[in-house]
C-alpha positions in Angstrom: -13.6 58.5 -2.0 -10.1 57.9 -2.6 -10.0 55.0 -0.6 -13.0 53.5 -2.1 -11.1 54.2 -5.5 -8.5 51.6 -4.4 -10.2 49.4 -3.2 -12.0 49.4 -6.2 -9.8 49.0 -8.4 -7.9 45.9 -6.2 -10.9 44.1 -6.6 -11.7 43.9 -10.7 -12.1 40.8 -11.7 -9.0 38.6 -12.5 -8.1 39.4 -16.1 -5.0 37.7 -16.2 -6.0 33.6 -16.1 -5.6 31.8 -19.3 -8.4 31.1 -21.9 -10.1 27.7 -21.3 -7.9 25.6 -23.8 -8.8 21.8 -22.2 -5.6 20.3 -23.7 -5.4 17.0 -23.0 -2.3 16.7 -20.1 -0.1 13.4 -21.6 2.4 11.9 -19.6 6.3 12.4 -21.0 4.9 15.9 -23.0 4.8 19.3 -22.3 2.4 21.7 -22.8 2.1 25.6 -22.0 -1.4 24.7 -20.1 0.1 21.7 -18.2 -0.6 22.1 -15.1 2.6 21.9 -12.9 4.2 21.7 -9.1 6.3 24.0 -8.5 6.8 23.8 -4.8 5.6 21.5 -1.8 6.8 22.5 2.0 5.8 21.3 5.2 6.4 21.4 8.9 7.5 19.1 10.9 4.4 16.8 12.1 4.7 17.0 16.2 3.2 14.7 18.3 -0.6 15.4 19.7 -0.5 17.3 23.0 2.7 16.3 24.2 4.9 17.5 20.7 5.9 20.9 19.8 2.9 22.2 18.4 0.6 21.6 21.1 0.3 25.1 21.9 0.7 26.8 18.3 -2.4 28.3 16.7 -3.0 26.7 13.2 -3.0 30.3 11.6 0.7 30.8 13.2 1.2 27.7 11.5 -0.3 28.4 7.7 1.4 31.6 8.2 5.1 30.1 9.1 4.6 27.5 6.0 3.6 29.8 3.9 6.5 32.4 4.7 8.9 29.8 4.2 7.5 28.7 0.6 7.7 32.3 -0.5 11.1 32.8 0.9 12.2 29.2 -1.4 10.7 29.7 -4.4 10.8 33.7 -4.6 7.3 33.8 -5.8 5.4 37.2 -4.9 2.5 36.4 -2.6 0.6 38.9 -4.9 0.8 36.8 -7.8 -0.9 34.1 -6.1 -4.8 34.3 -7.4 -6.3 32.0 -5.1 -6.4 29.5 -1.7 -7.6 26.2 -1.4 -6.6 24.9 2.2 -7.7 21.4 3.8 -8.8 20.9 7.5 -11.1 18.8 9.1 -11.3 19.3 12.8 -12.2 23.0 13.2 -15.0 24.7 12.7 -16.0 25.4 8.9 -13.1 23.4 7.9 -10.9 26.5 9.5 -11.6 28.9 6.5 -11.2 31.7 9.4 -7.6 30.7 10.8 -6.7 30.3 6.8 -7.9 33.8 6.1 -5.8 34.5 8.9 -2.8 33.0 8.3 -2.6 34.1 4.7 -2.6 37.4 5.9 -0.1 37.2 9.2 1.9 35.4 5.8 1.9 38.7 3.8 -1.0 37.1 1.6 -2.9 40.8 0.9 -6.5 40.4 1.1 -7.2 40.5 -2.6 -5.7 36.8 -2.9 -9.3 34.8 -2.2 -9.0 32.0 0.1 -11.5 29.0 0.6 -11.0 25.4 2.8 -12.3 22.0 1.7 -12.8 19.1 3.9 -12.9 15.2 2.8 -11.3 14.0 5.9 -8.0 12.5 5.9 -7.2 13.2 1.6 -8.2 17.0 2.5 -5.0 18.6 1.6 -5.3 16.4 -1.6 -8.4 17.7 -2.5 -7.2 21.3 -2.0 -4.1 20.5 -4.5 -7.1 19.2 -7.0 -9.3 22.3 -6.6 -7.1 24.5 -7.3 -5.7 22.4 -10.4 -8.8 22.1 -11.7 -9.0 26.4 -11.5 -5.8 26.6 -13.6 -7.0 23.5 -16.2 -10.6 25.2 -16.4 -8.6 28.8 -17.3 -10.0 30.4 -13.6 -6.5 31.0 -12.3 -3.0 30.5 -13.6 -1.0 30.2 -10.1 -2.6 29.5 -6.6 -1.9 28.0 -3.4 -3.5 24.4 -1.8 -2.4 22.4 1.3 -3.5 21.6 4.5 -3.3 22.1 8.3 -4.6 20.2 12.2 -4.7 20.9 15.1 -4.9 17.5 17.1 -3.5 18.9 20.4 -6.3 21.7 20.6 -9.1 20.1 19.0 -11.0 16.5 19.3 -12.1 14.0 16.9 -14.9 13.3 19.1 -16.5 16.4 17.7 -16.5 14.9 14.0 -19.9 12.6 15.0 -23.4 14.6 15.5 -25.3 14.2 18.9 -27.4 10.8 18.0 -30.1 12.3 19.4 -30.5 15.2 16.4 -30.4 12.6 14.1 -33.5 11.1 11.7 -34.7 7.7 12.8 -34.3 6.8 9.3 -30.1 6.8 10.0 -30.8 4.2 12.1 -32.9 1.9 9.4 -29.6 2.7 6.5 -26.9 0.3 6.7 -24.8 2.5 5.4 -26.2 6.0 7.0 -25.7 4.4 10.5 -22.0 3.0 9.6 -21.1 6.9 9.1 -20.9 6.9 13.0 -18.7 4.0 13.0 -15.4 4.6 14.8 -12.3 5.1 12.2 -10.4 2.1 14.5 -13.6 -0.3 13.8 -13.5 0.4 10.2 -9.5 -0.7 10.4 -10.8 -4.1 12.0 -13.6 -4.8 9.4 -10.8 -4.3 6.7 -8.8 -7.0 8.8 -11.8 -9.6 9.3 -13.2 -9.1 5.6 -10.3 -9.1 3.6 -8.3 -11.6 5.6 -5.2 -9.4 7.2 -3.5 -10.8 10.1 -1.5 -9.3 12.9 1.6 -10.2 12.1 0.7 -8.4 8.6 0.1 -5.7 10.3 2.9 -5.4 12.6 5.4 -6.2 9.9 4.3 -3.2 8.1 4.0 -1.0 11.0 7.8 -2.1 11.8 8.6 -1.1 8.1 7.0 2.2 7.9 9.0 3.1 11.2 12.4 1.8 9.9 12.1 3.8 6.1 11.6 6.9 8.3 13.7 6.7 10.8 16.7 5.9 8.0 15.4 8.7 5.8 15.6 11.2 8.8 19.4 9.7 9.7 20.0 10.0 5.7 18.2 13.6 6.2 15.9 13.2 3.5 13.5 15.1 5.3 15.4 18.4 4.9 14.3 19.6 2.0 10.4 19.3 2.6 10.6 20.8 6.4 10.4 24.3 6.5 11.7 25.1 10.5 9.3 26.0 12.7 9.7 29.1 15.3 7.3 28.8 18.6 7.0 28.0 21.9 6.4 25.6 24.0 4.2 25.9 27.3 4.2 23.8 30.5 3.5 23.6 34.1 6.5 23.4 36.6 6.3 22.0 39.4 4.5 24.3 41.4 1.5 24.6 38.9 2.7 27.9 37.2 3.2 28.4 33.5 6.6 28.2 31.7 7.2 28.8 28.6 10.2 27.8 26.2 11.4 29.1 22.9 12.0 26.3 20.5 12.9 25.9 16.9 11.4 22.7 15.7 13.2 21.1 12.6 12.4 17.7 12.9 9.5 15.2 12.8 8.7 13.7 16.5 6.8 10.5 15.7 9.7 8.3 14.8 9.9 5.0 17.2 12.9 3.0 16.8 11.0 -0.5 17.8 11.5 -4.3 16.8 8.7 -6.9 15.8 8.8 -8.0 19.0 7.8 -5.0 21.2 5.3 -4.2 18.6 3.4 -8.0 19.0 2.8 -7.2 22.6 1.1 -4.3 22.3 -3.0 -4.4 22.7 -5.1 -3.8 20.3 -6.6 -0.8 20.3 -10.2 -1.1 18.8 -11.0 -4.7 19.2 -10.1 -7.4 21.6 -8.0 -9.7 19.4 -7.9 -7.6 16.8 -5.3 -6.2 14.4 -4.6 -2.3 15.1 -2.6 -1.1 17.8 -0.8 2.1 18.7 2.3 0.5 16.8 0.5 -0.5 13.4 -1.8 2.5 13.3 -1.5 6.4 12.3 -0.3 8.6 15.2 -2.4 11.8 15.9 -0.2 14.7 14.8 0.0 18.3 14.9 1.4 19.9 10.9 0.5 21.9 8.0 1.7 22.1 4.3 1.5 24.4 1.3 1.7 23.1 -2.3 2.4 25.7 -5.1 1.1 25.0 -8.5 0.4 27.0 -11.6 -0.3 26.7 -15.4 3.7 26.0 -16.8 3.5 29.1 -18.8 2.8 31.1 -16.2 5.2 29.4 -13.8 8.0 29.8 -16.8 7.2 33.4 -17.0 7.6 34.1 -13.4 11.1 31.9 -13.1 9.8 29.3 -11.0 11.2 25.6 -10.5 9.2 23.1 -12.2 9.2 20.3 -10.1 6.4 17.8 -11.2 3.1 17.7 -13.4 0.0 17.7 -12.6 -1.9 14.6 -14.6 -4.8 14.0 -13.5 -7.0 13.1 -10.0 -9.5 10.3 -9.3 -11.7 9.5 -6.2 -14.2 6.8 -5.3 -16.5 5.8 -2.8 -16.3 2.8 -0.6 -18.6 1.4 1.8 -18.3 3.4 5.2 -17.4 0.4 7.5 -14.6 -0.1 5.5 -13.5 3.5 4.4 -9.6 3.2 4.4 -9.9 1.1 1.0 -10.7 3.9 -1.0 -7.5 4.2 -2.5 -7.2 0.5 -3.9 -10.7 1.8 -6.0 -9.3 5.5 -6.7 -5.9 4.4 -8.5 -7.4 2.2 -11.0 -9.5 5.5 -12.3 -6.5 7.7 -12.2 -4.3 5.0 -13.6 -6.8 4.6 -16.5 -7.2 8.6 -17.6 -3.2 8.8 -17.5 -3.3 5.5 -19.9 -0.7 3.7 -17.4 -1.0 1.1 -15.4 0.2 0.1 -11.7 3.6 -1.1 -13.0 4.3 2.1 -14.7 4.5 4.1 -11.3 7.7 4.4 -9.5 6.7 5.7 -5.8 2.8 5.3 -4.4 2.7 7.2 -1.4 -0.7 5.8 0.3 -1.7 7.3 3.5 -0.8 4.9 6.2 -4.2 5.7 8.2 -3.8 2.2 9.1 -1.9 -0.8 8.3 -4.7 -2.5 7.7 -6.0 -0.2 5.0 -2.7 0.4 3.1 -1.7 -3.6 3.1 -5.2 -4.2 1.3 -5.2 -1.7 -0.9 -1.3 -2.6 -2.2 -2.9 -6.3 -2.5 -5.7 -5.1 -4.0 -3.8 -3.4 -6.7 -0.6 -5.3 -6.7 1.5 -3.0 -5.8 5.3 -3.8 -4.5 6.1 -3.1 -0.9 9.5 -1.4 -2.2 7.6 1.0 -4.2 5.0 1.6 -0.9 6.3 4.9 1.0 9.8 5.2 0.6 10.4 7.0 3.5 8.0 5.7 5.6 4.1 6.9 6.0 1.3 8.5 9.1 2.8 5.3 11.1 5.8 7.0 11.7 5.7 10.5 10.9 2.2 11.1 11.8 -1.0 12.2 10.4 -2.5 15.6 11.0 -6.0 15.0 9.2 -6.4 18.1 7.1 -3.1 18.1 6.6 -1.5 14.6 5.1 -2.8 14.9 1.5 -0.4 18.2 1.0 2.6 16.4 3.6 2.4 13.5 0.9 3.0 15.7 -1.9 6.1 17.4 0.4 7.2 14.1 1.0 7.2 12.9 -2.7 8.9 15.3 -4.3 12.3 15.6 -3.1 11.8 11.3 -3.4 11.4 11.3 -6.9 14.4 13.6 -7.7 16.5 11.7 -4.9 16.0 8.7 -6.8 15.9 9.7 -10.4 
């Protein structure tokens, strides 16, 4: 009886989120119900099957992320009132391996914890779930990020057996281009909007030479939180080694010219644009974004770091999904009343080069103002995982450069 006390009384409702004020968030003002960033770490994003990761489990992962936010920012893991994590290639979006890795992080089970999945802006959308809790006076403080697994689990799974489907998919335009391979979708962005090559390798070549400057600069320090774990191979003989490492660093840089990138093949299309140079590598990493209502993060003495304004998405035809951004801005742009010149850094996810060229076209964006410290092309892109690595990524940027 006494336990069922306890456990009774660990799980009354939460009493202590705000009342629903809806306050309008304005840009340059603060406001006890802003909604506000308070911390953004990552690991370090390891190449697919052959990088550090390759033989980590994702909740070791979350778990080691986690850890390392708490031990940063001091925040108790039993303040945090909820869990919003991003994944896309395992099973049920990996709720399991989160409930996991929350606890293995010292999360106790009364901290709820939920995963969300919209492909590669998944740890994104976890940052806006649980922003939307603490503007909607559901929560005051909570946890969102993301995490993949690339080494130990395939895209191929993504697209159902074409057999189990309807026969109507195969009548809808726009049903059947839900199948269409991510690297296709790239080239109809090339052939429809006019990119070229060159374009393409130029930017890939720009991306890798931002990161690879930032790393020598070490920009990257203070958004990677070192990773303990080990590595496993076969010797020579066919039996299993296995080596401790530390892992501190991302793995994907290439230090590569224009030239060496032109005579690589395309990789989706013959003639075409994107090739393993211009295009997002396949990455193994995780990130955790804290965020809370400002009064609640001034009570607990956190480190305000950013504010929350506002989110936008938008849909986009599925052969040409990577554009979604050059639709998405203009909405977000137009709650916050600002426009595109306004903004200082736009990290866009460089799932492509294809993609991220059209949308800064689109939108008119400045290639200095694209990625400061380079993007997926050379740091990698863990699906689940990039939305929260861009918000690591930003943070430190915007205080680095005033």
């Amino acid at each position: 009886m006494e336990r069922i006390s306890q456990v009774s009384n660990q799980l009354k409702p939460n009493k202590t989120a705000s009342v629903l004020h809806r306050t309008k968030t304005v840009v340059g003002q603060k406001n006890p119900d802003d909604v506000v960033i308070c911390a953004a770490y990552r690991s370090p994003m390891c190449k697919n099957r052959r990088g550090g990761l390759k033989d980590t489990p994702s909740e070791k992962l979350i778990a080691d992320v986690m850890k390392g936010l708490f031990e940063k920012t001091g925040v108790n893991p039993k303040d945090i009132q909820d869990i919003c994590l991003g994944n896309v290639l395992q099973s049920g979006a990996g709720f399991m391996v989160s409930r996991m890795g929350q606890f293995l992080a010292g999360v106790p089970y009364t901290v709820p914890v939920h995963t969300t999945n919209r492909l590669c802006s998944s740890g994104l959308e976890a940052c806006s779930i649980i922003a939307s809790k603490i503007q909607n006076g559901i929560i005051d403080i909570g946890l969102a990020g993301g995490f993949e697994n690339m080494s130990q689990f395939e895209m191929e799974g993504l697209v159902p057996p074409t057999d189990t489907l309807h026969d109507d998919v195969f009548e809808n335009e726009n049903a059947r281009d839900c199948m269409m391979s991510m690297g296709v979708t790239s080239e109809n962005v090339a052939s429809d909007f006019g990119i070229t090559r060159e374009e393409c390798d130029k930017f890939g070549l720009n991306s890798m030479n931002k990161a690879i400057n930032a790393n020598k600069q070490g920009y990257f320090k203070d958004e990677i939180i070192p990773i303990k774990t080990q590595i496993k191979n076969k010797d020579k003989d066919g039996n299993e080694t296995v080596k401790d490492v530390t892992l501190t660093q991302d793995e994907g840089f290439r230090d590569t010219t224009l030239e060496k990138l032109g005579k690589l093949k395309p990789s989706f299309k013959k003639g075409g644009c994107s090739t393993a140079g211009n295009s997002s590598q396949t990455t193994d990493g995780a990130a955790i974004v804290l965020i809370a209502r400002r009064s609640t993060a001034e009570k607990l003495g956190l480190q305000i770091r950013a504010k929350w304004v506002t989110y936008a998405v938008a849909g986009v035809p599925p052969r040409v999904m990577g554009i979604g951004p050059a639709y998405a801005i203009p909405v977000a742009l137009e709650k916050a009343g600002l426009k595109v010149e306004d903004i200082g850094i736009y990290e866009l996810n460089e799932a492509f080069a294809t993609q991220a060229i059209y949308c800064a076209k689109k939108l008119g964006i400045p290639q200095d103002k694209i990625n400061p410290k380079g993007g997926a092309i050379a740091c990698g892109h863990p699906l689940g995982c990039t939305g929260a690595r861009i918000m690591a990524t930003l943070l430190p940027e915007l205080k680095r450069s005033g």
